[in-house]
Steps between C-alpha positions, in 0.01 A plus 500: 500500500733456205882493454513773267335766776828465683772558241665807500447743313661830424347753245603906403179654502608834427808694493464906509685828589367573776702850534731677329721867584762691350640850692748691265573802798791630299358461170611729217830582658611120590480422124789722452723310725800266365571306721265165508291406794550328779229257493326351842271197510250384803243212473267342703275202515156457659245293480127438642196323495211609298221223546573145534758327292531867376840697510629880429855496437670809455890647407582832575772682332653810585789678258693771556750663308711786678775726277683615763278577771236592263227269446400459150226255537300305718338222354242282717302236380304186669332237248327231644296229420218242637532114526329229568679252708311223682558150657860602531685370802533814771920482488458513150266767452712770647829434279220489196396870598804642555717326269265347186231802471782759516690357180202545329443871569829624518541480117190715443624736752875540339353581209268797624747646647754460228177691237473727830839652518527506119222683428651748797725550282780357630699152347313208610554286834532152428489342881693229515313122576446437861573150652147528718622184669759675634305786653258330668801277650604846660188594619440204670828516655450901610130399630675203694799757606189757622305237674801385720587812557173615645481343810834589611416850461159464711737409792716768509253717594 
């Protein structure tokens, strides 16, 4: 067996939106409003296995943007995209998909959304960049937070 079958080796195979939605529920009549919106952003990560060395990594968007306490529009959109990641060490693998393969899609994503609510016709979204390091930090540390609190709860019953 060769060397070069164990380096690393990490590969986009594909990156796709894999769904997109807009809901105007006030539409004409929210056009007509002044005031700007108040704009509300949600994301989420995930990531899974497709085959070996194989990886789906998705970001999920959510944006909402309330006048009042009318909603104008609801933008959701998840883009995602395949990988190839093998002979990677296991506590590096885990940082790579929730870290690496979501700087790649997010881009793609921003931008649908942005051409999403524009041709709404509303003024483009431009979501600001998102330190992905960062949010899988907190996520670990909520999962950790969840997991030690778990047992406690068992024995209180």
């Amino acid at each position: 067996m060769s060397d070069e079958n164990l380096q690393p080796v990490f590969q986009i195979q594909r990156v796709y939106l894999k769904d997109m939605s807009l809901e105007q529920p006030n539409s004409p009549a929210i056009f007509l409003e002044q005031e700007a919106p108040a704009i509300e952003v949600a994301l989420d990560v995930a990531a899974e296995p497709l085959a070996e060395g194989i990886f789906e990594s998705t970001v999920t968007i959510t944006v909402t943007a309330k006048i009042k306490d009318k909603v104008a529009f609801l933008v959701e959109g998840k883009q995602a995209g395949i990988f190839e990641a093998r002979n990677i060490p296991a506590e590096q693998l885990d940082p790579l998909l929730g870290i690496g393969c979501p700087n790649i899609v997010y881009p793609y994503l921003r931008a649908n959304i942005a051409d999403m609510i524009t041709r709404a016709g509303f003024p483009p979204v431009h979501l600001a960049e998102i330190n992905f390091e960062v949010f899988y930090q907190q996520r670990l540390q909520a999962l950790a937070e969840q997991q030690a609190a778990a047992p406690a709860e068992g024995a209180a019953h």
